[in-house]
C-alpha positions as CSV (number, residue, x, y, z in Angstrom):
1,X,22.8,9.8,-7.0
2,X,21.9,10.3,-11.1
3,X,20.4,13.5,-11.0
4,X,18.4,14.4,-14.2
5,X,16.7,17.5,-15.6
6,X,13.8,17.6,-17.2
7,X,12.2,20.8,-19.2
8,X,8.8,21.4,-20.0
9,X,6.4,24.7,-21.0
10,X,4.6,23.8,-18.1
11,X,4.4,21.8,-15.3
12,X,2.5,19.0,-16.5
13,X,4.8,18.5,-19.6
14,X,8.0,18.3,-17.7
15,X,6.0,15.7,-14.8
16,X,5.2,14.1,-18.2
17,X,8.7,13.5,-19.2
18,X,9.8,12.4,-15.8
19,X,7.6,9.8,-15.9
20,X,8.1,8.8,-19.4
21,X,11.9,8.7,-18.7
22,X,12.2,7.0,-15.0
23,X,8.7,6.4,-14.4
24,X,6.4,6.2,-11.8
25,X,8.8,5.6,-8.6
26,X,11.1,8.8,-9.9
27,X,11.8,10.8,-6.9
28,X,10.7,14.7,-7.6
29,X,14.0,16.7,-5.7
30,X,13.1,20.2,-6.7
31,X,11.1,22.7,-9.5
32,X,12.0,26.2,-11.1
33,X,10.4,28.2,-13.4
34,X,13.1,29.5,-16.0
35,X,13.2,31.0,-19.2
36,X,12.3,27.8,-21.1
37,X,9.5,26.9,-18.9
38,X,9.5,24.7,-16.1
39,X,12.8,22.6,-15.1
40,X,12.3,19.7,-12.7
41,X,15.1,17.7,-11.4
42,X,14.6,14.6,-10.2
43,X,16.3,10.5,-10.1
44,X,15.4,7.1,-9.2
45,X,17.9,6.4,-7.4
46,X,19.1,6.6,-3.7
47,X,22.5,7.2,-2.4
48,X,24.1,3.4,-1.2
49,X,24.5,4.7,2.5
50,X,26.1,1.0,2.9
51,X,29.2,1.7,0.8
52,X,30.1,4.9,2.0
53,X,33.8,4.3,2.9
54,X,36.9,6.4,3.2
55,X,39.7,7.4,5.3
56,X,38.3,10.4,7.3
57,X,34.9,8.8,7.6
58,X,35.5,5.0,8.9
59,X,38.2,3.4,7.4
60,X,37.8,-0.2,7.3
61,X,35.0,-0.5,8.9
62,X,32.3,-2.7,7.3
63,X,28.3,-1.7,6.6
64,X,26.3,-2.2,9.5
65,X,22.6,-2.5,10.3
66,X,22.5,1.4,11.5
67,X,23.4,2.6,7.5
68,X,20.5,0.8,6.0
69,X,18.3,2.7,9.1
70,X,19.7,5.8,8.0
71,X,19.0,5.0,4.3
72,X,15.3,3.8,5.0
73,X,15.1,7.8,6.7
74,X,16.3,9.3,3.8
75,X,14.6,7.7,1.3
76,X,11.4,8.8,3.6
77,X,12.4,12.0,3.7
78,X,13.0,12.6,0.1
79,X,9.7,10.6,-0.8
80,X,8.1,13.7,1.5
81,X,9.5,16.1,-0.6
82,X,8.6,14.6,-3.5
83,X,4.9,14.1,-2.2
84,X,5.0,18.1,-1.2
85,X,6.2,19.1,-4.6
86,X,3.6,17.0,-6.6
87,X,0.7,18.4,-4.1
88,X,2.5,21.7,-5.1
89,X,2.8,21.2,-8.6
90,X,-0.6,19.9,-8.4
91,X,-2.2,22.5,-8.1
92,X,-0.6,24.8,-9.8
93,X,-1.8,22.6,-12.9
94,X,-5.3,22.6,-11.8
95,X,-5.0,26.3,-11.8
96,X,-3.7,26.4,-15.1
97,X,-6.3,23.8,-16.6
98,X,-9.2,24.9,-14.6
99,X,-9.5,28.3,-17.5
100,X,-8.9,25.8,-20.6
101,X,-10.2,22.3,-20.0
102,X,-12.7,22.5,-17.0
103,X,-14.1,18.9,-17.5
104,X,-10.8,17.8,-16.7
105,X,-10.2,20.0,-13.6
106,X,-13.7,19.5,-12.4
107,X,-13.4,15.5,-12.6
108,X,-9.8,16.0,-10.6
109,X,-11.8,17.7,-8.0
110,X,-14.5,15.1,-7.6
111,X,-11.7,12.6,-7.1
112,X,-10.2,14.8,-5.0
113,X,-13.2,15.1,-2.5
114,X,-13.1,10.6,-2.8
115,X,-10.0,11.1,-1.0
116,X,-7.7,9.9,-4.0
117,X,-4.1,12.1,-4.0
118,X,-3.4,14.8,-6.5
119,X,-1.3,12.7,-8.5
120,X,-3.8,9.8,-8.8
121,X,-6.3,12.2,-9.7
122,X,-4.4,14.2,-12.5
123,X,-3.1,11.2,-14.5
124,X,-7.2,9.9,-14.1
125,X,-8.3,13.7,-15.1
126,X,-5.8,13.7,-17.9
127,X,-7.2,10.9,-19.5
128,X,-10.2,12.2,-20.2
129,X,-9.1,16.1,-21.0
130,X,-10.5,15.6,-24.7
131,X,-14.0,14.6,-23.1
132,X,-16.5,17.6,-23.9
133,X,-19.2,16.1,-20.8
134,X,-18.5,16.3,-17.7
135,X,-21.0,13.4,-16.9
136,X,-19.3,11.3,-19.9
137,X,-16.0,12.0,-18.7
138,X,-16.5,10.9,-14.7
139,X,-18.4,7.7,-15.7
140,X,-15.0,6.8,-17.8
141,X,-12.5,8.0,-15.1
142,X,-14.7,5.7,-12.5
143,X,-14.5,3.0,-14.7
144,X,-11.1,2.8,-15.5
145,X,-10.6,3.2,-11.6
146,X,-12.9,0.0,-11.1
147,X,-11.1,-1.7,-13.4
148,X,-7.6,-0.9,-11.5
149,X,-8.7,-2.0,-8.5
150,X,-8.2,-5.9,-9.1
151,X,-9.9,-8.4,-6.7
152,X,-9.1,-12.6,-6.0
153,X,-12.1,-14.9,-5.8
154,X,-12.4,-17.1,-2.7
155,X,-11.2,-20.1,-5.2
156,X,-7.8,-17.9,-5.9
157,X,-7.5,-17.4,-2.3
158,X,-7.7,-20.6,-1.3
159,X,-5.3,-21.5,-4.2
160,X,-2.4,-20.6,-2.1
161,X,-1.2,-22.8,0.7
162,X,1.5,-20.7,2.3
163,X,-0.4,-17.9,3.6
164,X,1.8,-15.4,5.7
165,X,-0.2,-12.3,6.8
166,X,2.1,-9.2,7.2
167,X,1.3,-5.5,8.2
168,X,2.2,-2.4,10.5
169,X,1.5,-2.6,14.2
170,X,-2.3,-1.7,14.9
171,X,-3.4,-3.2,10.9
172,X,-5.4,-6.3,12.2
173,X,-3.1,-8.7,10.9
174,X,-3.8,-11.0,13.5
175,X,-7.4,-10.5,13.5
176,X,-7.3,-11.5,9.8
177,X,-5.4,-14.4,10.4
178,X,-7.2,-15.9,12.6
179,X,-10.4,-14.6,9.7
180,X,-8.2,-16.8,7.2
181,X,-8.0,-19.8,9.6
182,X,-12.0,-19.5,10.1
183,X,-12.6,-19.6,6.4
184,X,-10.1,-22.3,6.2
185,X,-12.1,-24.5,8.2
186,X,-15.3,-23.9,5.5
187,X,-13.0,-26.3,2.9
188,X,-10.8,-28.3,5.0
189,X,-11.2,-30.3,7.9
190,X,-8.5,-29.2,11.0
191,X,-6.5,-31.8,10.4
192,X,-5.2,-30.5,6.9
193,X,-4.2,-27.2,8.8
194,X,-1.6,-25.8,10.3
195,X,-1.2,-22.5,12.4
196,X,2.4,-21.0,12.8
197,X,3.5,-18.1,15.3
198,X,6.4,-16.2,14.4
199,X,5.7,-13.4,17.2
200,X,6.5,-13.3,20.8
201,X,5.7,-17.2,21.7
202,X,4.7,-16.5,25.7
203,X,1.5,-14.3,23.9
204,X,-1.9,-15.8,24.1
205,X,-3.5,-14.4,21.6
206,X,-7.4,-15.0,20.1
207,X,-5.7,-16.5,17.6
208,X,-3.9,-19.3,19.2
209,X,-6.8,-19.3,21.3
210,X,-9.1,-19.9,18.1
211,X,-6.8,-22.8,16.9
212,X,-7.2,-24.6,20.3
213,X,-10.5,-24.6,20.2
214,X,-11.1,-25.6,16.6
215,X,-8.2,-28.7,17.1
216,X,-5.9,-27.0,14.6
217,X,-2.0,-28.0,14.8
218,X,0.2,-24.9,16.4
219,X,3.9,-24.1,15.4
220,X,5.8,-22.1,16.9
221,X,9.3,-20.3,14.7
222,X,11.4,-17.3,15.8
223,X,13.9,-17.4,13.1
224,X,14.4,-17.6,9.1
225,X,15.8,-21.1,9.4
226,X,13.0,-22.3,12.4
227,X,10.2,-21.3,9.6
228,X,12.0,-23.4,7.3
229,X,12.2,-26.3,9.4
230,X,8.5,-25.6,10.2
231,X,7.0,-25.8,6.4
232,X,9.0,-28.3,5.8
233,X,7.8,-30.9,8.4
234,X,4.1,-29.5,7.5
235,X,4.6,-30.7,3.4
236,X,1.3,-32.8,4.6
237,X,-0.5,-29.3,5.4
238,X,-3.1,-28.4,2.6
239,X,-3.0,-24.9,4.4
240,X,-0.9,-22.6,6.5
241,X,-1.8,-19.4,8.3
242,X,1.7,-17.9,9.2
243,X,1.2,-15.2,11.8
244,X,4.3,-12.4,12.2
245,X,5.1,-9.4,13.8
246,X,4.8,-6.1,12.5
247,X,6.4,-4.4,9.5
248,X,9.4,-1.9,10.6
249,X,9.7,0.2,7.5
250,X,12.2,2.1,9.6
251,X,14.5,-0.5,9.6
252,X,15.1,-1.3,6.0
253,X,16.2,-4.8,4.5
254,X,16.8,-4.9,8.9
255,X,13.5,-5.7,9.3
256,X,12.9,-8.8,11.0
257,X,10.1,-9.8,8.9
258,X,12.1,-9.7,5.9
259,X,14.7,-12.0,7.2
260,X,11.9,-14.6,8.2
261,X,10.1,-14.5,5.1
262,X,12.4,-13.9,2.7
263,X,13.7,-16.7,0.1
264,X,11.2,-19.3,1.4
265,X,10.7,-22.6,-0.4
266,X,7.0,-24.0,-0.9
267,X,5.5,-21.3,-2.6
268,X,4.5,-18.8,0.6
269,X,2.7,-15.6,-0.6
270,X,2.5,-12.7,1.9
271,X,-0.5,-10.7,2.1
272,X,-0.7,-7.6,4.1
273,X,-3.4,-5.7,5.9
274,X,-3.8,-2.2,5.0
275,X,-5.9,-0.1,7.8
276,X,-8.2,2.1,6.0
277,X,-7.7,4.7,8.7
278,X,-4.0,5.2,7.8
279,X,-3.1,8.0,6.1
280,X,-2.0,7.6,2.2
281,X,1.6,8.4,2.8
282,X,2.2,5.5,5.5
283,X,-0.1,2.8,3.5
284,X,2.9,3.8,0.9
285,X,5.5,3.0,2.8
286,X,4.2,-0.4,3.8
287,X,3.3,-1.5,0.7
288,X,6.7,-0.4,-0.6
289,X,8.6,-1.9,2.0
290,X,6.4,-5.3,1.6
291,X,7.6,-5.3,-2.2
292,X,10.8,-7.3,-0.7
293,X,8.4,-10.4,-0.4
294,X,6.2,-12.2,-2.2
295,X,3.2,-10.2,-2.2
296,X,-0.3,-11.7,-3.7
297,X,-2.5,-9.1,-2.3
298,X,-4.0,-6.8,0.7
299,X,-6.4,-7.2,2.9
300,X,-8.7,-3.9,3.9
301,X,-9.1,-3.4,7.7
302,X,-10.9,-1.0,9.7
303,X,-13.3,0.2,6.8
304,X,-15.7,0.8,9.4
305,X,-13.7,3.0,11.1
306,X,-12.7,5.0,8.2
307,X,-13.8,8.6,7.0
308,X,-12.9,8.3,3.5
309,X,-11.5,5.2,1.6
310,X,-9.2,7.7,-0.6
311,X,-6.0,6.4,0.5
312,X,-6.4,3.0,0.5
313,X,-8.0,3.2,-3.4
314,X,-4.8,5.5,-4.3
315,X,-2.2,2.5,-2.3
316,X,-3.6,-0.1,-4.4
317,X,-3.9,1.6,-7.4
318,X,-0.7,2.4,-7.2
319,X,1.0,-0.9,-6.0
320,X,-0.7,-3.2,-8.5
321,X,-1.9,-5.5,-5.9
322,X,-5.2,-7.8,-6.0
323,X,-8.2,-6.8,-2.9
324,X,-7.9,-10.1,-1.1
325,X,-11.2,-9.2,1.5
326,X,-12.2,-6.6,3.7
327,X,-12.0,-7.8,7.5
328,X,-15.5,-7.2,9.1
329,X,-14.8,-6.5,12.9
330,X,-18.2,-7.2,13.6
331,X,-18.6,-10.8,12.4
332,X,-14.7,-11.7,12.4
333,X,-14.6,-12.8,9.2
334,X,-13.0,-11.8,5.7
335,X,-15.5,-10.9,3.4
336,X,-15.1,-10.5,-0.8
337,X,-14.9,-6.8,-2.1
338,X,-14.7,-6.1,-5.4
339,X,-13.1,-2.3,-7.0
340,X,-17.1,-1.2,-7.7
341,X,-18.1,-1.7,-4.3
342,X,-14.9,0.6,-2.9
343,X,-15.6,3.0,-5.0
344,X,-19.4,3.2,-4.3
345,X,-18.5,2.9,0.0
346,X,-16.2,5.5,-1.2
347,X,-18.5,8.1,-3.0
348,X,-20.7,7.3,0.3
349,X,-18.1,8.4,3.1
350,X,-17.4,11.7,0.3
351,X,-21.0,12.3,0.5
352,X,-21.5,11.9,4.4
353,X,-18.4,14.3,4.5
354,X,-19.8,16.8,2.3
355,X,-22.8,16.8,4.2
356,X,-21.7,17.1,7.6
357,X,-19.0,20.0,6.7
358,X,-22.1,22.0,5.1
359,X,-23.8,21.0,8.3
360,X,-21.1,22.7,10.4
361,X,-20.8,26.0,8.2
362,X,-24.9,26.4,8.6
363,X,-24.3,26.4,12.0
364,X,-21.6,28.6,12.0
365,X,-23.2,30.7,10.1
């Protein structure tokens, strides 16, 4: 593992040159203060686990599925520490910058109350430390968060013909496939259709049940090579829904979604459901572990559910990926959501917060 250290007079000049050397995936291992300053070590890269060889470990005995497990733990539990030391470090600069530039820390904390993470919020606040207003500086952090938080039109979605829906057990994915195959039928006629199971095949699910009723073709694959057979025959399909089992982030390049999507011909794009009652840290690791397939962007689920959309603005933000839809529970259906309206459900759930915490306190009191 390259190990590199990085001093600055503070903390957020040595963050600054982490990022500006290995950028925003470097992994944080540890911080001291010292004579200079601040000295942060950190890397971007994990030990191989796989090639770990050597006569008083296992000699001759080749990588198995159980080293990528144990790699896929550590690389959780060093993307802990890292997320511990930022929240740490974190606040120790709001500390420092709250005295000299108190526009910035203030618009840190108003993020901070939308739910975003500390290191979201400090790169946003950063931006505008040369801002005297605090009123001018928040409407130019929340527009340059609007303008992060990319969307596809209903003509861009329905641009792609592969569609394989992907997430973590409990996201929705199958709820919003079976959305996708109801807004299918809006443009095409069933015929041009096609629904494929890659889950347990003996499951009778609303969505197989949906594509019965609405005369939609069913697959059925269980393997990397079935699926290929499967889009092959259906060349004639102006649309596949491609329902799978859950994401096992646990499991590494193990993961039997990976193998099934992975290195698919015909132009399948994956897009994955991201619960908005998850917590930031696991909508992460999802979206990290997805990055082995060809994402084209996330669906929102549970918004109604949710007490603050924080997390799910600070995921996308930081994995680059369109807003496909947000899944409405009550209707079924997928419906367009554009970065202004997350924000403004967003400021919403901070203010319904905000409001029943003061409630509680005048209680208390």
């Amino acid at each position: 593992m390259n190990v590199q250290r990085f001093t600055g007079r503070d903390n957020r000049a040595a963050l600054d040159q982490v990022r500006q050397h290995l950028g925003p995936d470097a992994l944080v291992l540890s911080s001291q203060r010292t004579s200079d300053g601040i000295e942060i070590c950190a890397t971007t890269q994990l030990p191989d686990m796989t090639r770990v060889s050597g006569p008083s470990i296992a000699p001759n005995v080749p990588a198995t599925g159980d080293n990528e497990i144990q790699l896929a733990q550590l690389k959780r539990e060093l993307a802990s520490l890292r997320e511990t030391l930022q929240q740490a470090l974190g606040e120790r600069r709001w500390q420092d910058t709250a005295g000299s530039r108190p526009v910035s820390a203030s618009v840190a904390q108003r993020l901070a109350t939308l739910g975003l993470g500390r290191v979201l919020a400090g790169e946003l606040a950063d931006r505008v430390s040369h801002v005297e207003k605090l009123n001018d500086a928040w409407q130019q952090v929340t527009q340059h968060l609007v303008a992060s938080l990319n969307s596809l039109s209903s003509e861009e979605l329905a641009g792609f013909r592969i569609k394989a829906v992907i997430g973590g057990s409990g996201s929705g994915k199958t709820q919003t496939a079976a959305a996708l195959l109801q807004a299918g039928i809006g443009y095409l006629s069933p015929e041009q259709m096609v629904l494929v199971h890659c889950g347990d095949p003996s499951r009778d699910t609303v969505l197989s049940q949906l594509a019965t009723r609405l005369n939609i073709r069913q697959y059925s694959a269980q393997s990397h090579d079935e699926l290929a057979e499967v889009l092959s025959e259906c060349r004639w399909a102006r649309e596949v829904i491609i329902d799978t089992p859950a994401l096992s982030p646990a499991l590494g390049s193990q993961d039997p979604v990976l193998t099934l999507l992975s290195r698919q011909r015909g132009g399948l794009a994956a897009f994955v459901t991201i619960p908005a009652t998850a917590s930031s840290d696991h909508l992460r690791e999802i979206l990290d572990h997805g990055r082995h397939l060809p994402l084209a962007g996330v669906i929102t689920t549970k918004v109604d559910e949710a007490t603050s959309l924080g997390a799910i603005i600070d995921a996308v933000v930081a994995s680059d990926l369109a807003l496909v839809g947000r899944y409405n529970a009550r209707t079924a259906s997928l419906l367009p959501v554009s970065g202004a309206e997350m924000l403004t459900n967003a400021k919403r759930l901070a203010k319904r917060s905000l409001e029943r915490q003061a409630a509680q306190l005048k209680v208390a009191v």
